[in-house]
C-alpha positions in Angstrom: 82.8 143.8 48.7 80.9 143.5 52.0 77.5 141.9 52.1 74.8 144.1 52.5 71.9 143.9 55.3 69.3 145.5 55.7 66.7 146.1 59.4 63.4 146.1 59.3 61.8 146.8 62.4 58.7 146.1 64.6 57.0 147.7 67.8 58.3 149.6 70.5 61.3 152.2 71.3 63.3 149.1 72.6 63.5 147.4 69.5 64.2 150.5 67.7 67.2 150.7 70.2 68.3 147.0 69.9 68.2 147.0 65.8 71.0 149.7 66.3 72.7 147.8 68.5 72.3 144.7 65.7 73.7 147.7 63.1 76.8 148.7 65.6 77.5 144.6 65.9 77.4 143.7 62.4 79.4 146.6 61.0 82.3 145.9 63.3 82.0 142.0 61.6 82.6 143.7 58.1 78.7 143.7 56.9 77.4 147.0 55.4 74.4 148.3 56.3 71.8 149.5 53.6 68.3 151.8 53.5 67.1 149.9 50.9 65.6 146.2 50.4 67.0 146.0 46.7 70.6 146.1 48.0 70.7 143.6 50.3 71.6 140.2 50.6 70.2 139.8 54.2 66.9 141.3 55.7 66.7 141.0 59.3 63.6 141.5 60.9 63.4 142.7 64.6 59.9 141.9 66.0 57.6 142.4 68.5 55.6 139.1 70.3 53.3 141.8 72.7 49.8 140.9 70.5 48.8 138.7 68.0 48.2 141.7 65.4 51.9 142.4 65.3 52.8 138.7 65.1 50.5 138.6 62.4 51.8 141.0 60.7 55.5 140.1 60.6 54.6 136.2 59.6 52.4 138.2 56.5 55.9 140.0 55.6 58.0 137.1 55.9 55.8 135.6 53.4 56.0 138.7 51.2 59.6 138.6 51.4 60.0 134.4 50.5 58.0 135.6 47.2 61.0 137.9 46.4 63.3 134.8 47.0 61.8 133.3 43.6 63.2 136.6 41.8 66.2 136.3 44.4 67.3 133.6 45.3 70.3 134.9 47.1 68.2 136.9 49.5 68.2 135.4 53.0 65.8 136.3 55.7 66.7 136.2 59.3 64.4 137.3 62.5 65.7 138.9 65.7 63.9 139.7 68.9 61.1 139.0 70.4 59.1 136.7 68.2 62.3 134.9 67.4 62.7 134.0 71.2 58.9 132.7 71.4 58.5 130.8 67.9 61.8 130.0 66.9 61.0 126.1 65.7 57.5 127.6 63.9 59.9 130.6 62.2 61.9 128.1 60.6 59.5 125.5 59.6 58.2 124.9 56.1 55.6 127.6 56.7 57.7 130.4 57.4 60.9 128.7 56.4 63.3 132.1 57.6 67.1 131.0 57.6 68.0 131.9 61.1 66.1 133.4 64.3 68.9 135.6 66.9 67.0 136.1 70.5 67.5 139.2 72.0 70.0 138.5 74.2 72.2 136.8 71.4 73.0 139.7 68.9 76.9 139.3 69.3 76.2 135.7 67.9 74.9 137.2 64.8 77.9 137.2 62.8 78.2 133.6 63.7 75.0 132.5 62.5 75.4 134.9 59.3 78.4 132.5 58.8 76.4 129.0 59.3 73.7 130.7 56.9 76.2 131.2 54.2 77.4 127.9 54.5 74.0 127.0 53.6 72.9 126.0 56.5 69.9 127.3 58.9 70.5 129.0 62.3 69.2 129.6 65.7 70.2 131.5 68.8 67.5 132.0 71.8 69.3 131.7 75.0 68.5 134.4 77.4 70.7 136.4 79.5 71.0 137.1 83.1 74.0 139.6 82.3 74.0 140.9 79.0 73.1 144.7 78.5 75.2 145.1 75.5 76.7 148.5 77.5 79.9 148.4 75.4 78.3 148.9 72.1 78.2 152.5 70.4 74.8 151.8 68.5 74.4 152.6 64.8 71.8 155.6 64.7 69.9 153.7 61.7 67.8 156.7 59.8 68.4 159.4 62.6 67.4 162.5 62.2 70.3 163.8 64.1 68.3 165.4 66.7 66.8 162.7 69.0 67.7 159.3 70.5 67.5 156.2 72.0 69.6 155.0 74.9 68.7 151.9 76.7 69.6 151.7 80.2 67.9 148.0 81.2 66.8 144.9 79.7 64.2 142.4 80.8 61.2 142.4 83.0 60.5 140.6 85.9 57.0 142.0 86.7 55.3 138.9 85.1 51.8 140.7 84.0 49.8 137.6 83.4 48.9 139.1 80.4 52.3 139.8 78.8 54.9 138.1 77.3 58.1 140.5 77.8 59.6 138.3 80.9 59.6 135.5 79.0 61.0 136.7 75.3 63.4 139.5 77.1 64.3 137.6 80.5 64.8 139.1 83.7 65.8 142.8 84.9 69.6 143.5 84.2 70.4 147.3 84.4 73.5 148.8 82.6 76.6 150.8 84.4 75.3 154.2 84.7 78.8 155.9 83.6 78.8 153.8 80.3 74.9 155.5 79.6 76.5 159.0 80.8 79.1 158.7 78.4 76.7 157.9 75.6 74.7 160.6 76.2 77.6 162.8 76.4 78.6 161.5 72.7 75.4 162.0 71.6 75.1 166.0 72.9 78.7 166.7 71.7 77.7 165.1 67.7 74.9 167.4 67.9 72.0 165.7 69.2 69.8 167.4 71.4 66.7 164.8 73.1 67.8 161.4 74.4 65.2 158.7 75.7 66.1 156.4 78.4 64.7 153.0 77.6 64.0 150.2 79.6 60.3 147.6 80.2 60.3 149.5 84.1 62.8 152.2 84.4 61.9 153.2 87.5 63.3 149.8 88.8 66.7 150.5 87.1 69.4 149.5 90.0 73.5 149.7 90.0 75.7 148.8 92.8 78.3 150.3 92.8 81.7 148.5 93.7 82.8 148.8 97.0 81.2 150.9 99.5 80.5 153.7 97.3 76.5 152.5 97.5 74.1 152.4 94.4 72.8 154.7 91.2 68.8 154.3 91.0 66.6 156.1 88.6 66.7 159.4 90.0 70.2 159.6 90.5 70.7 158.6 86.7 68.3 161.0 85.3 70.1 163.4 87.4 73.6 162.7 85.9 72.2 162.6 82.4 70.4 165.8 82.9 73.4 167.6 84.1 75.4 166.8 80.8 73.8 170.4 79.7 70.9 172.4 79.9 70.6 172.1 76.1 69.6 168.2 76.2 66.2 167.2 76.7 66.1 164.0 79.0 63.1 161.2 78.4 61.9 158.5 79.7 59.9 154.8 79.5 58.7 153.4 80.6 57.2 153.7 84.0 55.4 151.4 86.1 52.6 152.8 88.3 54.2 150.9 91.4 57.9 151.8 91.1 56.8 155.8 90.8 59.0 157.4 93.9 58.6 161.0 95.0 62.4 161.6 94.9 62.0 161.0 91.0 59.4 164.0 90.8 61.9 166.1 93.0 64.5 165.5 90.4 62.4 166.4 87.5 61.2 169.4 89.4 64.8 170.8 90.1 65.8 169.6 86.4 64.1 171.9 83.8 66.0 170.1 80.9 63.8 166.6 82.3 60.9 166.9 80.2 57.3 167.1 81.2 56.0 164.0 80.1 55.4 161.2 82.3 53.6 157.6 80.4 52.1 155.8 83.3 50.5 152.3 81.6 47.1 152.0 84.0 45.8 148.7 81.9 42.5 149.2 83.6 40.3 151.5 86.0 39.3 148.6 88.2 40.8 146.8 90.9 39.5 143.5 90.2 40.9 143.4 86.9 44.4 145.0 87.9 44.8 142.3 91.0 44.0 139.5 87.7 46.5 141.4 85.3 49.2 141.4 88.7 50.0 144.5 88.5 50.7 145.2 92.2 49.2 148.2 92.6 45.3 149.5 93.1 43.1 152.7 91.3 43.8 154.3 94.3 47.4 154.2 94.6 47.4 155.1 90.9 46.0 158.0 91.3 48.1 159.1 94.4 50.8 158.7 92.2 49.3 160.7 89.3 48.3 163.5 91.7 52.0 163.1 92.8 53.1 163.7 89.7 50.5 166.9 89.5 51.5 168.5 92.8 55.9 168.3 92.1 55.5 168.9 88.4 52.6 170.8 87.3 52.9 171.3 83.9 53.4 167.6 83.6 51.2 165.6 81.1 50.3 162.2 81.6 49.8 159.5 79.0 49.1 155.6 79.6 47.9 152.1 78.2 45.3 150.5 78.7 43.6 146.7 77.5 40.0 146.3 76.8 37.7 143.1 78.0 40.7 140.9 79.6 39.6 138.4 81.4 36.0 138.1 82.5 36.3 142.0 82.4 32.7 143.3 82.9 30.7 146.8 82.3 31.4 147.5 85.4 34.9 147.4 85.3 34.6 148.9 81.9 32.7 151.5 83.3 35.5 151.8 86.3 38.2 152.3 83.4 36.2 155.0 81.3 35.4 156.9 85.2 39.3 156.6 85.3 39.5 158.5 82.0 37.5 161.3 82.7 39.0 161.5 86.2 43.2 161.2 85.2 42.1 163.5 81.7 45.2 161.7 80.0 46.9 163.7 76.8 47.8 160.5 75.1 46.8 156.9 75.3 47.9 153.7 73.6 44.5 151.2 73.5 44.4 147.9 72.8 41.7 145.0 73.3 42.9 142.1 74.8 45.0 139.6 73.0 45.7 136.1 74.3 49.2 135.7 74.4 50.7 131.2 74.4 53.0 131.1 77.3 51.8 133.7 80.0 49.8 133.3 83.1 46.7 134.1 81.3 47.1 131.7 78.2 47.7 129.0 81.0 45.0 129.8 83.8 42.1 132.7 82.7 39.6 132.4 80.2 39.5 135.0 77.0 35.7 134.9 77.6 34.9 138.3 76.2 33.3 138.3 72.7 35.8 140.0 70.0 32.9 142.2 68.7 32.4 142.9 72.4 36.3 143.6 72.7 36.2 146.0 69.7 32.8 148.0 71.3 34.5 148.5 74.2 37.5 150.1 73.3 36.3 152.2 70.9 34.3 153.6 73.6 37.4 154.0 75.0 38.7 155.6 71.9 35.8 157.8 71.3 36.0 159.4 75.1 40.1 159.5 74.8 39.5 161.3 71.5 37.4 163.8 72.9 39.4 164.5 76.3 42.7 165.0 74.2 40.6 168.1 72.0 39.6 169.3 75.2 42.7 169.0 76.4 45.1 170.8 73.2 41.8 173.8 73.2 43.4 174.4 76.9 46.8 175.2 74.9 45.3 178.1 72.6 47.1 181.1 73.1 49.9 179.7 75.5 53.9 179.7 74.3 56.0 177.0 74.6 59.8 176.8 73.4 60.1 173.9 70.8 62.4 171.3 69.4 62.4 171.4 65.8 62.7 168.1 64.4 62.0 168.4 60.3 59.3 169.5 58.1 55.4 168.3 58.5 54.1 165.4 56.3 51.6 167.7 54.4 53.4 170.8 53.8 57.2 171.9 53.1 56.4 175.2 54.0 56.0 174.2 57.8 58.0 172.4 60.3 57.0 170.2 63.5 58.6 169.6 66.8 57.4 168.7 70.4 57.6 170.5 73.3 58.3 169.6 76.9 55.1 168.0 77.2 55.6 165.7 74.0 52.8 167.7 71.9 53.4 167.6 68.4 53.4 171.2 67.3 53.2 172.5 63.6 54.3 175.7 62.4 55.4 177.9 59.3 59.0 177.4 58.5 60.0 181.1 59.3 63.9 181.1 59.8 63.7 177.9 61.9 66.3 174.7 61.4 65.9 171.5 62.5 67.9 171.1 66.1 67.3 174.1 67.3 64.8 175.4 69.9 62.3 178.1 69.1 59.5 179.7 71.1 56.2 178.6 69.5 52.1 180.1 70.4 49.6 177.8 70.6 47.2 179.3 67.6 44.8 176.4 66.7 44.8 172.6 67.6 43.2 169.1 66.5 42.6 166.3 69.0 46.4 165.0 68.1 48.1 168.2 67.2 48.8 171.9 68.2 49.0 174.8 65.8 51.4 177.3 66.4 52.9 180.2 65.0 56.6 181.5 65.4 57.3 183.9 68.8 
């Protein structure tokens, strides 16, 4: 009998994507793949290095899990990804004491090191990739609801945020051949899925020459081959970066209906001081070109972001500059987060973290508090208004009522009716909360 692992994992989309690519890799080696901790003989652990919280937090469930290795002793504990590539020697030290740490550019060396750990012997693979895309792999779709998925299209970064870790854990921008994430896409339509999400740190800055003279595939002209697969598949996206944001992009989402309506656009901060010491190449003001781009070729578009509060001698002014930002942009979504000093990156190395934590947390829940309330505002806009609707399964509270998302990424909830998950249905806009909309059945 095969031995079992089992995937635990950590952060964004990408790693969601990558732990099915660890699944595809180590089923074709013979290992069986399990939904449960009790069955396994391995736990792999796929992590994310962006702040010190989620570092935190996998370190406190390696620990958890070495206090089952007293009851188990034949339970091994390997970690993958990002944290791997940044604290391998610290992962596998008393403290933590994992038996192996696999980079992200190593996952076809995971059977390997599976082998050197059975032998009874720790393992390590960190070495980055200038190449790999892993474009040849059919991912595992690891608890799939059969209705939505992940494709990743690039890997690395090469933007070097002096705040962020990514180019240093994830390496530099490699993007993947364009007919091998067509075909995947196609596979995916055909087994009955209906939304894929193209993945990648800056999609906008994805880039295939082609052989020959036959010229090159960008973003835009992907999307557009993905989105003619068929009008029935929804087409995603992230993430983008302000700076790489073309026109020609809009044009094909505004001539693609089937391109949904959704657009993240991380700002980090509403003030140009603190963008030019974040080096994020581009100003407030050609941010908000590009969002009233965005506004002018796809009107129904809704915007959502990221944003850091008190980096770096970050002052109430350009506090002030990113709540004025706020109310001006009137985001649907955003993901906030106070600064966290990451080892390794420009800022670790050169800027000071000067701003008080209780300072930190004032300030973004300021943040929070005005998000909070232009999001309401936002969703009582939607009353009354029909929108057509991918089911995707039944709400957390009730049986009796599904959710799906529209175009726009909204959450929608709704009485069950004669509705199945994977199909589309018209739903009106009858009630919302500050996260949610309310609908009813057209």
């Amino acid at each position: 009998m095969s031995e079992k692992i089992y995937i635990e994992t950590y952060g964004c989309q990408m790693n969601f994507a990558d732990s099915e690519v660890v699944g595809a890799i180590l089923q074709e080696a013979g290992y069986g793949l399990v939904d449960s901790l009790e069955e396994a003989d391995f736990v792999l652990i796929n992590t994310c290095a962006i702040r010190d919280n989620a570092e935190q937090r996998v370190r406190h469930r390696v620990r958890e899990l070495r206090a089952q290795q007293g009851r188990r002793r034949s339970l091994r504990i390997g970690v993958l990804g990002c944290m791997a590539e940044r604290l391998q020697s610290r992962l596998m030290a008393e403290e933590d004491n994992v038996s192996f740490v696999c980079g992200p550019d190593a996952y076809r060396r995971l059977p390997s090191l599976l082998e050197q750990v059975r032998a009874g012997r720790q393992a390590a693979e960190v070495e980055l990739s200038t190449t790999e895309t892993y474009a040849d792999i059919e991912p595992v779709r690891l608890a799939s609801n059969g209705i939505s998925a992940y494709i990743s299209i690039m890997r690395g970064c090469q933007n070097y945020c002096s705040y962020c870790v990514v180019p240093y854990t994830r390496g530099r921008e490699r993007s993947r051949d364009p007919q091998t994430i067509v075909d995947e896409a196609r596979r995916l339509f055909d087994d009955g899925f209906r939304e894929v999400t193209l993945l990648g740190q800056n999609v906008n800055s994805y880039d295939w020459h082609l052989a020959g003279d036959e010229g090159r595939v960008d973003f835009p002209e992907l999307m557009d081959r993905v989105a003619a697969i068929d009008p029935r598949l929804r087409v995603r996206f992230a993430t983008s970066h302000p700076k790489d944001l073309s026109d020609r992009l809009l044009q094909v989402m505004a001539a693609r209906p089937n391109i949904c309506r959704c657009i993240h656009l991380p700002v980090q901060s509403g003030s140009n001081r603190m963008l030019k010491l974040m080096n994020r190449k581009y100003t407030v003001e050609w941010y908000l070109d590009r969002v009233e781009a965005i506004r002018r070729y796809v009107p129904d578009c809704s915007i959502t972001t990221d944003v850091i509060a008190g980096f770096s001698t970050e002052t109430l002014e350009d506090h002030q500059a990113t709540l004025d930002l706020f109310r001006r942009v009137r985001y649907d979504y955003a993901y906030m987060f106070k600064y966290s000093l990451r080892e390794g990156t420009y800022a670790w190395k050169h800027l000071a973290d000067d701003i008080a934590d209780d300072e930190k947390t004032r300030r973004l829940n300021e943040i929070i508090a005005l998000q909070g309330q232009i999001a309401l505002e936002n969703n009582r806009i939607e009353v009354g208004r029909e929108y057509e609707v991918l089911v995707e399964g039944e709400s957390h509270r009730s049986k009796e009522r599904l959710f799906g998302r529209n175009s726009q990424n909204k959450v929608l909830v709704f009485d069950r009716g004669d509705a199945q998950p994977g199909t589309y249905r018209t739903v009106r806009v009858v009630d919302c909360t500050a996260a949610t909309l309310l609908g009813e059945l057209v």
